[in-house]
C-alpha positions, -999 to 999 in steps of 0.1 A, spaced: 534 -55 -470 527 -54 -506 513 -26 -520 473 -35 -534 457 -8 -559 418 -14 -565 397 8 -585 366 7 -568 344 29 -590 333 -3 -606 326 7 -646 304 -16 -663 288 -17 -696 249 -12 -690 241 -22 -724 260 -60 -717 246 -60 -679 211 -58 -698 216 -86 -724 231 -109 -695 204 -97 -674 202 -104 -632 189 -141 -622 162 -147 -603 161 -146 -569 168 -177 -549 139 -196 -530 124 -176 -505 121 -183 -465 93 -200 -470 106 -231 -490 130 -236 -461 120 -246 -427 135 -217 -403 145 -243 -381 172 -263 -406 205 -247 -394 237 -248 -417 272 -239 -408 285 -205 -423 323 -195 -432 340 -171 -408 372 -155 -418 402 -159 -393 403 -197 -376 421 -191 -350 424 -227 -340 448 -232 -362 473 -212 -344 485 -236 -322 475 -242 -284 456 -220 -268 451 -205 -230 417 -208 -227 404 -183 -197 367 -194 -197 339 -185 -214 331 -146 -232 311 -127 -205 277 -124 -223 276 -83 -224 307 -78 -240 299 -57 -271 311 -72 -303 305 -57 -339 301 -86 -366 303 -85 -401 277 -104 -423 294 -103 -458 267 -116 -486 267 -137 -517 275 -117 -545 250 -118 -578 262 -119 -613 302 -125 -599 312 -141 -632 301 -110 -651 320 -89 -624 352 -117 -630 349 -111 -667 347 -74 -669 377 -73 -645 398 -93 -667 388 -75 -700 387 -39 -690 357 -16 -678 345 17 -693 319 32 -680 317 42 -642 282 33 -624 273 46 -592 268 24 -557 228 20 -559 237 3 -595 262 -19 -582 238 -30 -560 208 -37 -582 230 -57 -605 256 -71 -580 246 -64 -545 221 -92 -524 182 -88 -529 162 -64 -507 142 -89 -495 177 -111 -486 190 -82 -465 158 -80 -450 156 -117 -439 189 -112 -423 181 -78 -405 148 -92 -393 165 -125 -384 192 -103 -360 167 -78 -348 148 -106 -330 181 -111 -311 184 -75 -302 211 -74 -329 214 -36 -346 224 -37 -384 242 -12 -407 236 -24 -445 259 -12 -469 246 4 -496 265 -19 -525 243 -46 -507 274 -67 -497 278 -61 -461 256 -58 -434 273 -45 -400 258 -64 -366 263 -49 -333 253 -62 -304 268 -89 -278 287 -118 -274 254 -130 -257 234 -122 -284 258 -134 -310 261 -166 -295 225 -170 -293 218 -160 -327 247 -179 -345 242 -213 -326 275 -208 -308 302 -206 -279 327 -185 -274 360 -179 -253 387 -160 -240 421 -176 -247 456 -163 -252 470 -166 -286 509 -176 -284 529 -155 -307 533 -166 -338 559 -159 -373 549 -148 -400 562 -166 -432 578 -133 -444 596 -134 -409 573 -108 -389 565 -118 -353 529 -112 -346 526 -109 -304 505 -129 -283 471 -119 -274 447 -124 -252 411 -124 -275 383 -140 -278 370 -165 -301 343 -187 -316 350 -225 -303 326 -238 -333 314 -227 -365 283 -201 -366 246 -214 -380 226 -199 -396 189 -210 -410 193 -225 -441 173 -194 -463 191 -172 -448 225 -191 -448 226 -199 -486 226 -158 -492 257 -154 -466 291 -160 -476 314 -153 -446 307 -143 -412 333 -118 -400 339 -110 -358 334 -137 -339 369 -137 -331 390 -98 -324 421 -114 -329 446 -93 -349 464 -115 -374 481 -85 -398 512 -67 -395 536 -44 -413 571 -57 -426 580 -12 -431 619 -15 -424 622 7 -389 657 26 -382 679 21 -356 662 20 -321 693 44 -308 690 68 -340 677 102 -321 661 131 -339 679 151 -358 671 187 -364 680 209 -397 690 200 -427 705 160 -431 723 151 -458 718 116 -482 750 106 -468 744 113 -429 708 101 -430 721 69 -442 747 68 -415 720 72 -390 695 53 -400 710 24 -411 687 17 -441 703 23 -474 673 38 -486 660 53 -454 660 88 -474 644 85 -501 620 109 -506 585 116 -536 611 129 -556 631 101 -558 607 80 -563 594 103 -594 625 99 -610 636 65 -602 599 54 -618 603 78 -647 571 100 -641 583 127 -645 561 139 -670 533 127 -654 543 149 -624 551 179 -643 511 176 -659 493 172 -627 492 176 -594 465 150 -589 438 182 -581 405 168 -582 409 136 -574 408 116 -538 434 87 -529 417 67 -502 439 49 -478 429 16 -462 448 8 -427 446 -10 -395 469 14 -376 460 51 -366 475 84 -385 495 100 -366 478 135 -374 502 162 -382 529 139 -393 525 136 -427 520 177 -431 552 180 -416 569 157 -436 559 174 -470 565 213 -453 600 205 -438 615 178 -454 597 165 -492 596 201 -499 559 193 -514 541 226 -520 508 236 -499 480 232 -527 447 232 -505 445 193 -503 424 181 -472 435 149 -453 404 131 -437 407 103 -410 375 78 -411 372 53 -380 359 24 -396 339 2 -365 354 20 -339 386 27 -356 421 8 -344 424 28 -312 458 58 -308 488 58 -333 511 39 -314 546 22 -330 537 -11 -321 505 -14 -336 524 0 -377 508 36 -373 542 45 -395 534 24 -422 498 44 -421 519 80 -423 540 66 -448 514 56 -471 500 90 -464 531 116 -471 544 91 -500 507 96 -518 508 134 -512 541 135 -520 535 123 -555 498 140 -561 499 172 -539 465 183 -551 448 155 -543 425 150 -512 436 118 -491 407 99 -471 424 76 -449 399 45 -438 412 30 -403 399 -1 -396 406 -21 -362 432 -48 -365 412 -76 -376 393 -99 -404 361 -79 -400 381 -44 -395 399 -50 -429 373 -59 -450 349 -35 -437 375 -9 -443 369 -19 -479 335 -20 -479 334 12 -466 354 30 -494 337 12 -521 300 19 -505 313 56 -502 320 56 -533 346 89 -530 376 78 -540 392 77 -578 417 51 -566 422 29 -532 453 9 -516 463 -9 -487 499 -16 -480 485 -45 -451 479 -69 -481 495 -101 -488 507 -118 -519 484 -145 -535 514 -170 -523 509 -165 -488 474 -160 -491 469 -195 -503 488 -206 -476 466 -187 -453 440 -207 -469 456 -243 -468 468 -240 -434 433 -235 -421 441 -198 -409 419 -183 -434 391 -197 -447 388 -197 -488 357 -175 -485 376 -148 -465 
């Protein structure tokens, strides 16, 4: 998929934060009866996938983990100082004073779940609070049903083939009470289904291993892929960076690595050792299972694309340490994938290659697939 770069050490001018200054905080619980409910935004609609096998009802003790993604304050300052360029890092606790939802919002949310015998995380950029519990639970604290079905495959516009799956799913929208609602903006989980996928071109299913030393030429002729051999150096070259790579090695800085398919651990050491030729600098590799992680490297589920990302980022910074954030396969999985690199605040630079272009995205969005907020 395409590649998406985010720096996510968010710099911001104090001195312009201070003159816009934060607005006040909306009306309080008690303004609102607790008993008005109003429909929240989820993320994935599966309904719009087409007909459904529906199994019966979610067994009440299956555990779920649900993601409760808040309103952010001061976005069009955030908007503007994206456009216009940032200069001065601020840490996470920052980002939350100025940006992240009010104490006392988070609070009417955790208090609200706990009554349910719903367990919270809150991130600490005040964005995302982290729910586990049951479907039981979530039902009965979201106002709603839901149900096992089977998912038909389906194409993806670019032409990948997502497999059916059997999941379950929310069969109306989640409520929330209206003070506690109007502080919400998606609610992520009620549905596991697994709606990404990687477009990485694969070799030949009948190309075997190989051992020694392959050429450009035989590598080609047994892969299939005209560029199946490319390797950092290449790309270093072909990109002109040359002098960038002869500066720096990248030591002292950390790449995190958002995924939704396990590292195969080893692979990308033996990729730089025995056939990139990348030197052994000291660089550490961390795995992070974000909710649970998205279960063993496996082929099917993209765990190549996930080494790939890995050995082509070492393979261009050596020194650099490499924090790879695997998320299960889904809308909450993703985007607390983000969530957790930006709360972490680690590292320098973050990228996904498990996004979309803003094309598809809006077609996500108009096909009822997605919903705007998500």
């Amino acid at each position: 998929m395409k590649r998406l770069v985010r720096r996510w050490r968010l710099p911001v001018a104090l001195s312009a934060l201070v003159l816009v200054g934060v607005p006040a905080a909306s009306a309080s619980a008690g303004t609102t009866s607790p008993t008005v409910l109003v429909p929240v935004a989820t993320g994935i609609n599966t309904q719009a996938l087409g007909s459904m096998q529906v199994f019966g009802t979610t067994p009440s003790s299956t555990p779920e983990t649900v993601s409760f993604v808040m309103q952010m304050r001061n976005q069009p300052l955030v908007s503007w100082y994206v456009t216009h360029g940032l200069h001065h890092f601020i840490s996470e606790s920052q980002f939350a004073q100025y940006f992240g939802q009010t104490p006392e919002h988070l609070n009417d949310l955790v208090h609200y779940l706990a009554g349910y015998g719903i367990t919270t995380q809150v991130y600490s950029d005040g964005l995302d609070v982290v729910a586990t519990g049951t479907a039981g639970q979530f039902d009965s604290a979201l106002s709603t049903t839901q149900e096992n079905v089977r998912v038909p495959s389906q194409m993806t516009k670019s032409g990948e083939v997502i497999p059916a799956q059997d999941v379950h799913v929310n069969s109306t929208d989640p409520l929330l009470p209206d003070y506690i609602a109007r502080n919400v903006l998606a609610v992520l989980g009620l549905t596991n289904y697994g709606p990404f996928t990687t477009n990485q071109a694969h070799v030949l299913r009948t190309v075997k291993a190989v051992g020694g030393t392959v050429s450009t030429s035989s590598c080609i002729a047994l892969s299939g892929l005209p560029s199946a051999c490319n390797l950092p150096s290449n790309f270093i070259s072909n990109y002109g960076l040359g002098e960038v790579a002869s500066a720096t090695t990248g030591a002292g800085a950390t790449i995190g690595i958002v995924t939704l398919a396990a590292l195969n651990v080893g692979a990308p050491e033996t990729f730089w050792s025995q056939y990139a030729n990348v030197p052994t600098t000291g660089r550490t590799v961390t795995v992070q299972n974000v909710d649970g992680g998205p279960g063993a490297p496996s082929q099917a589920s993209g765990s190549t694309e996930t080494d790939l990302d890995v050995e082509q980022s070492g393979g261009i910074a050596p020194g650099a340490n490499i924090i790879v954030y695997q998320a299960p396969n889904t809308d909450y999985g993703f985007a607390d994938a983000f969530f957790t690199a930006a709360s972490q605040n680690v590292a320098d630079s973050v990228s996904a290659s498990w996004g979309q272009s803003e094309t598809s995205v809006q077609a996500s969005v108009n096909s009822g697939l997605e919903s705007p907020q998500y």
